[in-house]
Short mmCIF file of the C-alpha atoms (twelve columns), coordinates in Angstrom:
data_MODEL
# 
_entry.id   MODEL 
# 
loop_
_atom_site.group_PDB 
_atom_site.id 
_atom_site.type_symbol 
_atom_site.label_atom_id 
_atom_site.label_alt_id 
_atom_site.label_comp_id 
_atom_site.label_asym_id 
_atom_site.label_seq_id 
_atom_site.Cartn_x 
_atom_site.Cartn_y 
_atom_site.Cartn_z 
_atom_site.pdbx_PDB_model_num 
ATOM 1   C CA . UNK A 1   40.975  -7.389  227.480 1 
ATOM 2   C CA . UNK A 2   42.756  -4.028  228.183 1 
ATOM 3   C CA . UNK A 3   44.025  -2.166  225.206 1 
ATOM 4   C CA . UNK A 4   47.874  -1.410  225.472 1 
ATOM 5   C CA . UNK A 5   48.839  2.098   225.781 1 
ATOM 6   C CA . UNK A 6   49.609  3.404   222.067 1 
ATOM 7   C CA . UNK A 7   53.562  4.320   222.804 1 
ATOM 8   C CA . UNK A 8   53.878  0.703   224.078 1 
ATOM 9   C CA . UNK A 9   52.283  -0.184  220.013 1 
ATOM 10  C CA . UNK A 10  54.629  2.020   218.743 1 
ATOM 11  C CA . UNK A 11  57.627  0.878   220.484 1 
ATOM 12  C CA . UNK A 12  56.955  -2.954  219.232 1 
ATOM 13  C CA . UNK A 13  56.463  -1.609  216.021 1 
ATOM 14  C CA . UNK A 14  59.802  -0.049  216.222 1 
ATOM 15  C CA . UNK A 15  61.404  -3.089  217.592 1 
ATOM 16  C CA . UNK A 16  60.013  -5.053  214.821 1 
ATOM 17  C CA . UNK A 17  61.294  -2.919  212.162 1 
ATOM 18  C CA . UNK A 18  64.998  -3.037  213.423 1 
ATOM 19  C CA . UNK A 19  64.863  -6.110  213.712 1 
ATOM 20  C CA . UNK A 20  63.835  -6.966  210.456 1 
ATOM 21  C CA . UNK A 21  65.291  -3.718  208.310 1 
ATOM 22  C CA . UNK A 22  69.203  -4.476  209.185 1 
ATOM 23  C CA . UNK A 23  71.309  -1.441  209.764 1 
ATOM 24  C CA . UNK A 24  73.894  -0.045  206.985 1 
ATOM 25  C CA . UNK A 25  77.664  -0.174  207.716 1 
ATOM 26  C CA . UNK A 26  78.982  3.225   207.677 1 
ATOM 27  C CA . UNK A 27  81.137  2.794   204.406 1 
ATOM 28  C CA . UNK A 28  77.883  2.598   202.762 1 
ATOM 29  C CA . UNK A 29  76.987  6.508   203.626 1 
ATOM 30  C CA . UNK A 30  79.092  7.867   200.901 1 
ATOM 31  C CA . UNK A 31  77.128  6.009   198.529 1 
ATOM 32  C CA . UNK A 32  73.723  6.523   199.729 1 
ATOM 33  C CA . UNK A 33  73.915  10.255  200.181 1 
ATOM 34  C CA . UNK A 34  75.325  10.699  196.717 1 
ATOM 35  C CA . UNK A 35  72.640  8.708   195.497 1 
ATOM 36  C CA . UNK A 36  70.159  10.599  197.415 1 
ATOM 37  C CA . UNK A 37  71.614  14.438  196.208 1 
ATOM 38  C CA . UNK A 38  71.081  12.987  192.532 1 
ATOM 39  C CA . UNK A 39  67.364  12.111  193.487 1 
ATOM 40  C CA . UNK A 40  67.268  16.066  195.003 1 
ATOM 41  C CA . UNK A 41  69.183  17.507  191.671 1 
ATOM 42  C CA . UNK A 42  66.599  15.979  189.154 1 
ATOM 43  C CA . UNK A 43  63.606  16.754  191.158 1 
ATOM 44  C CA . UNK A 44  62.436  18.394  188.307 1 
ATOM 45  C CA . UNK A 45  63.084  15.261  185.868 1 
ATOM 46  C CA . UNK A 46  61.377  12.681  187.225 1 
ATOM 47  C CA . UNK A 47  63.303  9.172   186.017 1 
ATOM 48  C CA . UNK A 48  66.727  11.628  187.247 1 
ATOM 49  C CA . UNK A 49  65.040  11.522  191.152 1 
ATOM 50  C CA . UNK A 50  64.002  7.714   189.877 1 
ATOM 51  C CA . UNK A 51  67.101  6.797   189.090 1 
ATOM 52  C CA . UNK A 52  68.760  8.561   192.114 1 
ATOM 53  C CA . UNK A 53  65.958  6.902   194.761 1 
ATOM 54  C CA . UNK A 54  66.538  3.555   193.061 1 
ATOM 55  C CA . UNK A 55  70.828  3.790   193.575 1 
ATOM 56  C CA . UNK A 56  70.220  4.788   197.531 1 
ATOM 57  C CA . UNK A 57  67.989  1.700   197.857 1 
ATOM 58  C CA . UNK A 58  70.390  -0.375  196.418 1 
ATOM 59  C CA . UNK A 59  73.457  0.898   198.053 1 
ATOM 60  C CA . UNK A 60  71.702  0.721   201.597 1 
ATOM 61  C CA . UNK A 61  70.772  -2.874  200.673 1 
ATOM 62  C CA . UNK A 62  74.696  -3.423  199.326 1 
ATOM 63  C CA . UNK A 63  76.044  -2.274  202.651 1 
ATOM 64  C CA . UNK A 64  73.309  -3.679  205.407 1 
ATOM 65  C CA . UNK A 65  74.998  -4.871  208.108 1 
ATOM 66  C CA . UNK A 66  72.810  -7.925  210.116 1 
ATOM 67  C CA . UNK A 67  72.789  -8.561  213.562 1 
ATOM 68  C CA . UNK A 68  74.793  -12.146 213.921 1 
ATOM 69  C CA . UNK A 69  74.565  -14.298 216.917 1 
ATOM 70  C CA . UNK A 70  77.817  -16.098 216.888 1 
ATOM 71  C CA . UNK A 71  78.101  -19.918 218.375 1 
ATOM 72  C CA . UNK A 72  79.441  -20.335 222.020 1 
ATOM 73  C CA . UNK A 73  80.855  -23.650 221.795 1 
ATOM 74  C CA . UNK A 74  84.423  -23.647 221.958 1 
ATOM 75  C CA . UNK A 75  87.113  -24.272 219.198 1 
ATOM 76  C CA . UNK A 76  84.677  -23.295 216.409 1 
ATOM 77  C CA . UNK A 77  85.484  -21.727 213.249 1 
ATOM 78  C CA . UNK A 78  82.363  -19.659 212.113 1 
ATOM 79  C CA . UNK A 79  81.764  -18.063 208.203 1 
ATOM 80  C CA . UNK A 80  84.055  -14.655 208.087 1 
ATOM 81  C CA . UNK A 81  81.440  -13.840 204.979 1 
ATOM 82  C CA . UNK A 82  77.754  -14.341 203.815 1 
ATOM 83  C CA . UNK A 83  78.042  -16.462 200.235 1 
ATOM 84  C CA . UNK A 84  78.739  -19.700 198.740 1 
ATOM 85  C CA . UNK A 85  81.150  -21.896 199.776 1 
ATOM 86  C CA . UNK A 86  83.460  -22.651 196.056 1 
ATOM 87  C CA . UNK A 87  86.335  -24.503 197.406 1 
ATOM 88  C CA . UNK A 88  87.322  -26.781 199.722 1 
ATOM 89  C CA . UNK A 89  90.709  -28.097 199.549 1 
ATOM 90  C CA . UNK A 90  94.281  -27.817 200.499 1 
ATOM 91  C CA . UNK A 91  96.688  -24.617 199.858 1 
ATOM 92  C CA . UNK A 92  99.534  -23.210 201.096 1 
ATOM 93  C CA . UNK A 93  98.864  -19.536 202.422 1 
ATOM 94  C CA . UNK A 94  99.730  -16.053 201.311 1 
ATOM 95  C CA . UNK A 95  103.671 -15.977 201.282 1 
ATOM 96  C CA . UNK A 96  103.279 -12.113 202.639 1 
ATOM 97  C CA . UNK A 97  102.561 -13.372 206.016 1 
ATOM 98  C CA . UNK A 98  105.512 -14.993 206.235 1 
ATOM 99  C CA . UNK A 99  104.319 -18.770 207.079 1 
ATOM 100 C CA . UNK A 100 105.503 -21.902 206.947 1 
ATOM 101 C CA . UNK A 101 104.949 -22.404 203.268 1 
ATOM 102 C CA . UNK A 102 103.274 -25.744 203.713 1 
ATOM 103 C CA . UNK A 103 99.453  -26.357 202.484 1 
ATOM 104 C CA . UNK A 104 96.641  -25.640 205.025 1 
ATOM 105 C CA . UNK A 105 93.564  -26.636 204.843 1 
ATOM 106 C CA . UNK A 106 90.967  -23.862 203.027 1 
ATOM 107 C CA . UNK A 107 87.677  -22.907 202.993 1 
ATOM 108 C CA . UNK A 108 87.421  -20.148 200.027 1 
ATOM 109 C CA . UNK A 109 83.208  -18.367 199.647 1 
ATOM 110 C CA . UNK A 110 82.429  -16.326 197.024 1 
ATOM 111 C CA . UNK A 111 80.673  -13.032 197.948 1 
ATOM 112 C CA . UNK A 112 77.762  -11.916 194.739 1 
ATOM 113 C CA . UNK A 113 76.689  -8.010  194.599 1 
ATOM 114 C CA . UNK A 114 73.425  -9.688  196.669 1 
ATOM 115 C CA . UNK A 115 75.025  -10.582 199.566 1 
ATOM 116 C CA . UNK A 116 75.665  -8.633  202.577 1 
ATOM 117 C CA . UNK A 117 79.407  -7.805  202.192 1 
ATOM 118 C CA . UNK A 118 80.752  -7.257  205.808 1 
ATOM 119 C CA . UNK A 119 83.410  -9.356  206.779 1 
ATOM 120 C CA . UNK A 120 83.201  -10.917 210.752 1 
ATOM 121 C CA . UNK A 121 86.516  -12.380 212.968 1 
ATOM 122 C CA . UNK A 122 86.084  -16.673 212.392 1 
ATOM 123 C CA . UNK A 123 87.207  -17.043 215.657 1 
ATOM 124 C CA . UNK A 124 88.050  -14.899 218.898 1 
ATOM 125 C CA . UNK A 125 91.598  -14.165 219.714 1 
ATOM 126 C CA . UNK A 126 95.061  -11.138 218.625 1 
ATOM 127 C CA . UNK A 127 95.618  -9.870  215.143 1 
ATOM 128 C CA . UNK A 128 98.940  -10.896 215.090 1 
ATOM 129 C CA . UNK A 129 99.534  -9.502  211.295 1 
ATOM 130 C CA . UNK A 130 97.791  -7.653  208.566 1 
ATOM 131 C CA . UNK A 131 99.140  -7.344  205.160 1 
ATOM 132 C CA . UNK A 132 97.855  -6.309  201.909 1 
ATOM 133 C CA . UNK A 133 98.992  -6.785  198.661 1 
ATOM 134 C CA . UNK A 134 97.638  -5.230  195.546 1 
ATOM 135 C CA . UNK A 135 96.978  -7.536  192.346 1 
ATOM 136 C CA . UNK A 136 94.792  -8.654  189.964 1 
ATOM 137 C CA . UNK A 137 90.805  -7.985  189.474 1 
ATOM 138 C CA . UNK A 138 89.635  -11.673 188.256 1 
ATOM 139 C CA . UNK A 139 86.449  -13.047 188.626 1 
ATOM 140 C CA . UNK A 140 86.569  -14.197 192.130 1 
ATOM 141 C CA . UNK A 141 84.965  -17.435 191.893 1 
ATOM 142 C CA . UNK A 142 87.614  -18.630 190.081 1 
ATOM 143 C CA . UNK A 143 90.850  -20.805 191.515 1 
ATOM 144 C CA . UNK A 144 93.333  -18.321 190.203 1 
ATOM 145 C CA . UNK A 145 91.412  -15.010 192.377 1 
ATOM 146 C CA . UNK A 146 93.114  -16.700 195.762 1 
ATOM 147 C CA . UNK A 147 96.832  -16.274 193.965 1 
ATOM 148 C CA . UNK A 148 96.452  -13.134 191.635 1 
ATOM 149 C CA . UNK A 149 94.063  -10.677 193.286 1 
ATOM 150 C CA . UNK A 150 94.045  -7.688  194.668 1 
ATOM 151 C CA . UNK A 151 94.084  -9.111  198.594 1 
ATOM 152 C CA . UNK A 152 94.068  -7.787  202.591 1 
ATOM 153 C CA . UNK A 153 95.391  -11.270 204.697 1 
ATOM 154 C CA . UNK A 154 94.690  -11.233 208.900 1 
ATOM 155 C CA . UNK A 155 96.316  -13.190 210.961 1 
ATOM 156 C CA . UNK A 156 94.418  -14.184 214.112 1 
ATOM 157 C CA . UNK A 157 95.488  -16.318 217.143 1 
ATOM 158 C CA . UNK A 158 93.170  -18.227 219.729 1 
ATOM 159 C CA . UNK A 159 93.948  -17.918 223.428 1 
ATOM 160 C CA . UNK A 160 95.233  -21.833 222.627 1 
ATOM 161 C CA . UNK A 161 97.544  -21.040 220.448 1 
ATOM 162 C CA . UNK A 162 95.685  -21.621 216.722 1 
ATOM 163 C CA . UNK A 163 96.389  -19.230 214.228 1 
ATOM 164 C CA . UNK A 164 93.306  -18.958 211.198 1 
ATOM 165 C CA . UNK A 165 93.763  -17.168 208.590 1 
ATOM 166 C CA . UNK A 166 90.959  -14.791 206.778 1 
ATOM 167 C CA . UNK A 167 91.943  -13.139 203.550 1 
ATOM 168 C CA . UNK A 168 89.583  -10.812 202.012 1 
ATOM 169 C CA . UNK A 169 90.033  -11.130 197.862 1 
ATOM 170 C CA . UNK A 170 88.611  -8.345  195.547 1 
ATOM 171 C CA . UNK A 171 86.739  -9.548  192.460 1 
ATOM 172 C CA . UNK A 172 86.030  -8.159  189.124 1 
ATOM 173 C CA . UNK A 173 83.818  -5.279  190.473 1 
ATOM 174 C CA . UNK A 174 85.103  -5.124  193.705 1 
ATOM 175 C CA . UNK A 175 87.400  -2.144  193.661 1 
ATOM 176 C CA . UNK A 176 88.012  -1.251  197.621 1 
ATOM 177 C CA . UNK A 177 89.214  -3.775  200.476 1 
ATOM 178 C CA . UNK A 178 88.549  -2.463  203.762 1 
ATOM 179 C CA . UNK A 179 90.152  -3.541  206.959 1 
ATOM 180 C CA . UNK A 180 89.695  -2.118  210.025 1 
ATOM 181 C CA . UNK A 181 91.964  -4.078  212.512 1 
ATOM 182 C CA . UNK A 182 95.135  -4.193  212.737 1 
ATOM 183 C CA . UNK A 183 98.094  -6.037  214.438 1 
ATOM 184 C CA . UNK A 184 97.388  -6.188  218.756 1 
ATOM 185 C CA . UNK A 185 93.919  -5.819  218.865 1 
ATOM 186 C CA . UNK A 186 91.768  -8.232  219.889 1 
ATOM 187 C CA . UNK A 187 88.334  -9.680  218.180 1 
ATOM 188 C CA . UNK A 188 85.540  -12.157 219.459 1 
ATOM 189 C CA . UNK A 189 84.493  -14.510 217.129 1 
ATOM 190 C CA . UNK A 190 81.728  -12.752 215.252 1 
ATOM 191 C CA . UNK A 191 82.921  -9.022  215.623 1 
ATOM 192 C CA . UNK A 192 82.429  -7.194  211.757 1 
ATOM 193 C CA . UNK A 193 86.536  -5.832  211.052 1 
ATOM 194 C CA . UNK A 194 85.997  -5.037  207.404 1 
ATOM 195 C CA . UNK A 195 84.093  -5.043  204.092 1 
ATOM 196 C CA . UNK A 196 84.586  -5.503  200.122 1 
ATOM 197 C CA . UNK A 197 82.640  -3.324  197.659 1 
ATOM 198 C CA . UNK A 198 81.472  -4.847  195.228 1 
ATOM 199 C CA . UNK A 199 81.117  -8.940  194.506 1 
ATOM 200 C CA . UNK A 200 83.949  -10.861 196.050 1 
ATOM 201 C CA . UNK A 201 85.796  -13.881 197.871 1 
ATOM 202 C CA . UNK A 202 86.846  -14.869 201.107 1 
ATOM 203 C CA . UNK A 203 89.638  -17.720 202.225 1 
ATOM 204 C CA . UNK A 204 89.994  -19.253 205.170 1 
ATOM 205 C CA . UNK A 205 93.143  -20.960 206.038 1 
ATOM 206 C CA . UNK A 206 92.749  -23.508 209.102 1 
ATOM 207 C CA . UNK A 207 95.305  -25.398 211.007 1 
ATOM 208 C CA . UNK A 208 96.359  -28.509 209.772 1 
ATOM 209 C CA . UNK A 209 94.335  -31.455 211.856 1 
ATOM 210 C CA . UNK A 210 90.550  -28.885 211.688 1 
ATOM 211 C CA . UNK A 211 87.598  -30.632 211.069 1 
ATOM 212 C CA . UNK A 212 85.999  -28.890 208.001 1 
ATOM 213 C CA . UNK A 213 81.928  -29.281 208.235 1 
ATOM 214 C CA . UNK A 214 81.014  -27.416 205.342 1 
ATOM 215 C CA . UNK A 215 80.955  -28.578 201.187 1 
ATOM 216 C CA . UNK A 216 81.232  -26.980 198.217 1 
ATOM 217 C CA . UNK A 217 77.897  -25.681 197.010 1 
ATOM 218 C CA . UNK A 218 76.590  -24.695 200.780 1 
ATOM 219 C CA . UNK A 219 75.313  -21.438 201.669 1 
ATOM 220 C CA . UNK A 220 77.254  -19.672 204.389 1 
ATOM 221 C CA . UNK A 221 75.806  -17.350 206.889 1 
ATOM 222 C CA . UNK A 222 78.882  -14.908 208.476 1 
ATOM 223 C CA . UNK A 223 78.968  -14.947 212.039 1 
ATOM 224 C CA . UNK A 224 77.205  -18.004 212.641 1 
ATOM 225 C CA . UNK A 225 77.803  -21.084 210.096 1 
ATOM 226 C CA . UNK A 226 80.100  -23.144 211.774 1 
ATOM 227 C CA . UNK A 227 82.759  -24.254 208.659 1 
ATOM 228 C CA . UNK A 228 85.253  -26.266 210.948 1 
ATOM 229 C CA . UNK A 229 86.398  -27.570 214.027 1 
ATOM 230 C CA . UNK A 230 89.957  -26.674 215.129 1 
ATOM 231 C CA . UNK A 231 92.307  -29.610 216.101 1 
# 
């Protein structure tokens, strides 16, 4: 059998890599290149460079940002976040965004400092608001994160009509909410629109009448995990 040509090798190779070393979101850059100039300032010390080597391996992990391959069936409502799903119930949602203030159905994950932290649209459709409110840096596993944290709320509406709402909650070492829509663009389901550094939450409020297919306890994967059906 004929031997393939050595840049055809290298180019699997390549493909292989990327596809199994995800890329870094560009908030992360910051962090790894200070981590990295620490490393080059104690060159001479070696647990200084340790130390420094160590951070920029752990930031670039912190901020990796997987490829997702949403679902294409429609009225889904996929993960907005990798982590564990801690609540399902029923709660009314945040009184900035001016809703009726009647309980929704809610889907709340909780984000640890090990999982990828880039949040994704839960379904594809306008931002019709954006609104954060500063608050509170509890634990964000706990009930009381969804009402006294520091929080950024999105709005979204599907070409039918349903609104979701995604609220990104900061936790007790996550100091910086970013959001990176904002009110007239439009998202496909899937599409990354912010992050949370470091450890935090996620809520999703559904219309009333969704079919929620996820329970607490489950591991959520954003992007693709389907968590309900919308009415």
């Amino acid at each position: 059998m004929a031997r393939r040509p050595r840049t055809s090798e290298a180019t699997h190779l390549l493909d292989l890599v990327r596809s199994t070393v995800p890329p870094m979101h560009p908030a992360g850059l910051p962090f790894v290149g200070a981590s990295l100039a620490v490393a080059a300032l104690g060159r001479r010390r070696r647990w200084v460079r340790t130390a420094g080597l160590a951070a920029a391996g752990a930031n670039a992990a912190f901020f990796r940002h997987p490829h997702r391959v949403p679902p294409t069936r429609p009225g889904v409502v996929v993960s907005p976040a990798d982590g564990q799903v801690c609540l399902v119930e029923t709660a009314v949602p945040p009184a900035e965004l001016g809703l009726p203030a009647e309980p929704l159905p809610r889907i709340s994950i909780f984000l640890s400092v090990f999982d990828a932290h880039v949040q994704r649209a839960p379904v594809a459709g306008e931002v019709t608001a954006v609104h954060y409110r500063p608050g509170k840096f509890l634990s964000a596993d706990l009930p009381a994160a969804s009402a006294d944290n520091e929080r950024n709320s999105i709005v979204i509406r599907t070409p039918e009509g349903a609104e979701v709402v995604a609220v990104q909650i900061a936790g007790l070492v996550a100091r910086r909410i970013v959001c990176e829509v904002h009110p007239g663009d439009t998202v496909a389901i899937g599409d990354t629109y912010g992050l949370i550094r470091f450890g935090s939450r996620l809520d999703t409020y559904l219309p009333v009448g969704s079919t929620l297919l996820v329970s607490p306890g489950q591991r959520a994967v954003a992007g693709e995990t389907v968590l309900a059906q919308l009415p």
